[in-house]
C-alpha positions as CSV (number, residue, x, y, z in Angstrom):
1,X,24.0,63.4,-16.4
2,X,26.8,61.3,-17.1
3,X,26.5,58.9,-13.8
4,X,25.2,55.8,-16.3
5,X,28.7,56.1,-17.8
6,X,30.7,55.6,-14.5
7,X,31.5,51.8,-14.4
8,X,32.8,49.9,-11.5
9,X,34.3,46.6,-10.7
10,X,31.1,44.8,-9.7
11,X,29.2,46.0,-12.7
12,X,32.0,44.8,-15.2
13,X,31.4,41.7,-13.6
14,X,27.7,41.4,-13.7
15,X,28.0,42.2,-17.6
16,X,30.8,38.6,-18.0
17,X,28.3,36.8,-16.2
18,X,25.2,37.9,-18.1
19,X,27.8,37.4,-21.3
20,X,28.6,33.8,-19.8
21,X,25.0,32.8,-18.9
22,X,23.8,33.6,-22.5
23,X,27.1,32.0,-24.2
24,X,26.5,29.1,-22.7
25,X,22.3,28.9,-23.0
26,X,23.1,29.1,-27.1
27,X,25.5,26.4,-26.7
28,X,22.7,24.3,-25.2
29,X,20.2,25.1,-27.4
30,X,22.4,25.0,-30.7
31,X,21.3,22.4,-33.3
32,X,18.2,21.5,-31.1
33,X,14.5,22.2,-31.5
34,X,14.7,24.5,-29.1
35,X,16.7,27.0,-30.2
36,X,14.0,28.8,-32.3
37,X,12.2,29.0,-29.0
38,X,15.3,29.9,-27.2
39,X,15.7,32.9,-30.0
40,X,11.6,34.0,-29.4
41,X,12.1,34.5,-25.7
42,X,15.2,36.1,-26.0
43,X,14.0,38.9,-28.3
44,X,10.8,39.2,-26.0
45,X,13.1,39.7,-23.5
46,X,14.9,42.4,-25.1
47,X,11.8,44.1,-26.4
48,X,10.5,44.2,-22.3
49,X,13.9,45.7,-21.5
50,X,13.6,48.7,-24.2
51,X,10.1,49.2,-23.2
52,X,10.6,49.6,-20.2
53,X,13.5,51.8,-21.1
54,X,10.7,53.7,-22.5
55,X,8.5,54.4,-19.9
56,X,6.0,52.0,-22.0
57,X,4.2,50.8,-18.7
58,X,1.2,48.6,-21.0
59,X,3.3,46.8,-23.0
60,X,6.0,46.6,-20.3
61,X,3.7,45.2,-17.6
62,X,2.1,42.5,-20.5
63,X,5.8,41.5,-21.3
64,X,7.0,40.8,-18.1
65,X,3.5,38.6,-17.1
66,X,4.1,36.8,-20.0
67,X,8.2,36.3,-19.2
68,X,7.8,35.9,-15.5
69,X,4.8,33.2,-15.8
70,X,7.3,31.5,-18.6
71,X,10.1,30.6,-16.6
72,X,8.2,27.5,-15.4
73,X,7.0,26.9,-19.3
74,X,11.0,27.2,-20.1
75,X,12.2,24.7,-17.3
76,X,9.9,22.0,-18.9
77,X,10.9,23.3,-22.9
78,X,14.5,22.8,-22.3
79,X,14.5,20.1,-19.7
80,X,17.0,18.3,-22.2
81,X,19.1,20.8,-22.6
82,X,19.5,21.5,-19.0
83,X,19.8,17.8,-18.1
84,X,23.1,17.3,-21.2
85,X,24.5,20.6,-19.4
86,X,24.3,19.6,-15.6
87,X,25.7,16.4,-16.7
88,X,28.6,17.6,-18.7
89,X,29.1,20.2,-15.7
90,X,29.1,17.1,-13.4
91,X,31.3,14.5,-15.7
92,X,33.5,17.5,-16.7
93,X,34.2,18.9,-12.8
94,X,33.2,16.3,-10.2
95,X,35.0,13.5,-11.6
96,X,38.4,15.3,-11.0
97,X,40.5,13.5,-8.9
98,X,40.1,15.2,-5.6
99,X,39.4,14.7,-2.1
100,X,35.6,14.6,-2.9
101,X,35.7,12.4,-5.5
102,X,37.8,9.5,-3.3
103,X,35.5,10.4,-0.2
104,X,32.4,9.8,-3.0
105,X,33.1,7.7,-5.9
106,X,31.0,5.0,-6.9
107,X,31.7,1.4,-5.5
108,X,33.2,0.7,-9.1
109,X,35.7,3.3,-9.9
110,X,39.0,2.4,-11.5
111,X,40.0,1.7,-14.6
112,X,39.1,-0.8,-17.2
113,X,41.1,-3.7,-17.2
114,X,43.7,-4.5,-19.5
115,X,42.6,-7.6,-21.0
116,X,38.5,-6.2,-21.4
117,X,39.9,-3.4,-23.6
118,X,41.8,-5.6,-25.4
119,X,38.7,-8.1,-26.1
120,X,36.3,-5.0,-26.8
121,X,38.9,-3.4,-29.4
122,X,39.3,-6.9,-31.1
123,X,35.6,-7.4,-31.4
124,X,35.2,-3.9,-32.8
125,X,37.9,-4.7,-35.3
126,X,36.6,-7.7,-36.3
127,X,32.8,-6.3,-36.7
128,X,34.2,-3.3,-38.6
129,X,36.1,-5.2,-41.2
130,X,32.6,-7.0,-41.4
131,X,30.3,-4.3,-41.5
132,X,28.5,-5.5,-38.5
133,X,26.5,-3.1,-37.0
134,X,26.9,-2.4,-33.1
135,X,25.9,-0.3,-30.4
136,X,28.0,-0.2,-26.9
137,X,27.3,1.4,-23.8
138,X,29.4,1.8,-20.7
139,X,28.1,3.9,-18.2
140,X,30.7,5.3,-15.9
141,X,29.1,6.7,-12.0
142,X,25.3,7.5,-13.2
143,X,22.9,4.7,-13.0
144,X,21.5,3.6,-16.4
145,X,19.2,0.7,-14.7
146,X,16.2,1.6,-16.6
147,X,18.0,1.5,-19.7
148,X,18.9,-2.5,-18.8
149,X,16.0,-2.9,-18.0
150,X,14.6,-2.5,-21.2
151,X,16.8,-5.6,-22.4
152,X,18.2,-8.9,-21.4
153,X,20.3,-9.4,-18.7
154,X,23.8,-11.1,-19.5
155,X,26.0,-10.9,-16.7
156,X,29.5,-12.4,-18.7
157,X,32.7,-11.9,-18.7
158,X,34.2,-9.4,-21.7
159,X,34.9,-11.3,-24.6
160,X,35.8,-10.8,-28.2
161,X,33.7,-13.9,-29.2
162,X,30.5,-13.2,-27.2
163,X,30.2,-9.1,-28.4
164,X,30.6,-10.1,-31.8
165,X,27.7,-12.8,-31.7
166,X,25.3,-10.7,-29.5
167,X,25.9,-8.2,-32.9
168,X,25.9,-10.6,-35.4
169,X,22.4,-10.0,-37.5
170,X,20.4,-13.5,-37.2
171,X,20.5,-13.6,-33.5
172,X,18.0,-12.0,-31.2
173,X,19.9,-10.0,-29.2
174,X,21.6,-7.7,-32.1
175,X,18.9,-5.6,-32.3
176,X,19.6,-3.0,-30.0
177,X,22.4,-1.7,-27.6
178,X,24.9,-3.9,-25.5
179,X,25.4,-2.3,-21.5
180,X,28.7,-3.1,-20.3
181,X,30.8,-2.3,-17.3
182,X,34.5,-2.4,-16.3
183,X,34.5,-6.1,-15.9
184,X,31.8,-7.8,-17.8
185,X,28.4,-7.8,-20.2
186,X,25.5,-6.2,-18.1
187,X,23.0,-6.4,-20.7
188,X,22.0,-6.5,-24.4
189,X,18.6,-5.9,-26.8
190,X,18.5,-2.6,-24.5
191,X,16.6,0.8,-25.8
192,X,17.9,3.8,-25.8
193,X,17.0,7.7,-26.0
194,X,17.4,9.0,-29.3
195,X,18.6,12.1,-29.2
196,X,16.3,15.0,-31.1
197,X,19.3,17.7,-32.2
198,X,19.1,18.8,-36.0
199,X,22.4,19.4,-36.8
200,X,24.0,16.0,-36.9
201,X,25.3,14.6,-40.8
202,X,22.8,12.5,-42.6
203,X,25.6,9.8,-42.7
204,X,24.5,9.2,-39.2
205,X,22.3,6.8,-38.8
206,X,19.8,5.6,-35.9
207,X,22.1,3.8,-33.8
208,X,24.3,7.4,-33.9
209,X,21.3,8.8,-33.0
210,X,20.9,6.8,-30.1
211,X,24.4,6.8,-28.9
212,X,24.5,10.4,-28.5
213,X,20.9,10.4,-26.7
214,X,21.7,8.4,-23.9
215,X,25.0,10.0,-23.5
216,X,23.1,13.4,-23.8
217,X,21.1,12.0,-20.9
218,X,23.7,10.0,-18.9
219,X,27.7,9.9,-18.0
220,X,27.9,6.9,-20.5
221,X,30.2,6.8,-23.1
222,X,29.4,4.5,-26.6
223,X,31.2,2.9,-28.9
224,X,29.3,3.3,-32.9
225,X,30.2,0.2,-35.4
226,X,28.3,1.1,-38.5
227,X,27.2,-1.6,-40.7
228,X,27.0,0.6,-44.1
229,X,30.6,1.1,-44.0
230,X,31.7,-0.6,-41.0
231,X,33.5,3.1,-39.5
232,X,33.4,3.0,-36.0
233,X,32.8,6.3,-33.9
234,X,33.6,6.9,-30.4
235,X,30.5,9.4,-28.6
236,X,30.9,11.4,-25.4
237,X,28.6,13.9,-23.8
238,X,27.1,14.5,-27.1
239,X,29.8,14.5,-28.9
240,X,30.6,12.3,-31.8
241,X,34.3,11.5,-33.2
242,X,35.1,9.1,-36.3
243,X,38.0,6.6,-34.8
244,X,41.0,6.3,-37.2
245,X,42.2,3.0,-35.6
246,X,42.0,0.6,-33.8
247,X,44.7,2.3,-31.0
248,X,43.0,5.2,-31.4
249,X,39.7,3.7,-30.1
250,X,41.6,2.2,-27.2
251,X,43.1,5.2,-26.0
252,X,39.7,7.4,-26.4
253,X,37.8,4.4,-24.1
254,X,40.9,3.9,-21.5
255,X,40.7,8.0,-21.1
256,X,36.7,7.5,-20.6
257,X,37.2,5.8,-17.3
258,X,40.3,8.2,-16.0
């Protein structure tokens, strides 16, 4: 009578994975829109489990029609979420420096250069001592082409001067995000996904918003000037961090391309 009680290597494993699996589907779903949904289903699923505990047959057979044909339904609801956790699997475990990624890496791996970290860091110094509000993207191996194609294609050199008059607030192009790569200015005036989570500050404005969308969606890592009160902000994989200086800034973009 005892037998349930008699636990064995693989089922103590089977229970950490389950453990796992659920640990990390809150995680997704945390501060998002759907985690009320994600809350629903999982007390449905709980509910079918008892009742079929129970020997409840009607309700148990209703439950698990409803959960199995809502699988596909859940695939589409969290499409987001799945899409920021693939990629911060994939940024956080494929990029390690191993045999696959040097058979593999894209054509433009390596590391910024000295002397366009220098000109990005100036220009963000200068633009946060004058309030000048800025958005700037560099993607690292995913492809963000439809994001510059949503703006206007630049193709220059990295420099102090040019950043700080794409951003400045009479000219056309400041309206938007700036796409740069290791080397130079892709693009500027480009759109980007704004991220739907609820749980970020009110002090955040859109251009936060924004950055953590596309990096919610793609490898990219952004650089946040805010023009209320000029702080700059450093966002990765979702993430947002307040830069203290100017060296910190430099080291958090020099370790983005590592």
């Amino acid at each position: 009578m005892l037998d349930f009680l008699h636990l064995y290597f693989t089922d103590i494993l089977d229970i950490v994975l389950v453990a796992l699996l659920f640990f990390w589907l809150i995680r997704l779903v945390r501060g998002t829109a759907a985690g009320g949904i994600f809350t629903v289903v999982a007390m449905l699923y709980v509910v079918w489990v008892v009742t079929r505990a129970l020997k409840m047959q009607l309700i148990s057979f209703l439950l698990g029609q409803v959960l199995g044909v809502g699988v596909i339904a859940l695939f589409i609801i969290f499409q987001p979420e799945i899409r920021r956790f693939l990629i911060g699997i994939s940024s956080r475990y494929l990029k390690q420096k191993n045999i696959f990624s040097r058979l593999f890496r894209h054509s433009n791996a390596g590391g910024i250069s000295a002397e366009a970290l220098e000109e990005l860091t100036a220009a963000c110094q200068n633009m946060s001592e004058t309030k000048t509000g800025a958005l700037i993207v560099m993607p690292h191996s995913g492809n963000v082409q439809d994001i510059i194609d949503t703006g206007d294609t630049i193709s220059a050199r990295i420099n102090r001067r040019l950043i700080e008059n794409i951003f400045f607030k009479n000219t056309p192009l400041h309206d938007g995000a700036m796409i740069m790569s290791r080397s130079e200015i892709i693009a500027a005036r480009c759109t980007l996904p704004i991220t739907d989570r609820q749980d970020i500050p009110p002090r955040y404005g859109m251009r936060h918003r924004a950055a953590i969308g596309v990096t919610e969606h793609t490898d990219a890592t952004v650089v946040v000037v805010s023009e209320e009160t000029g702080e700059i902000s450093f966002v990765s994989r979702g993430e947002i961090k307040t830069m203290g200086s100017i060296t910190e800034l430099r080291i958090a973009v020099e370790n983005s391309y590592k």
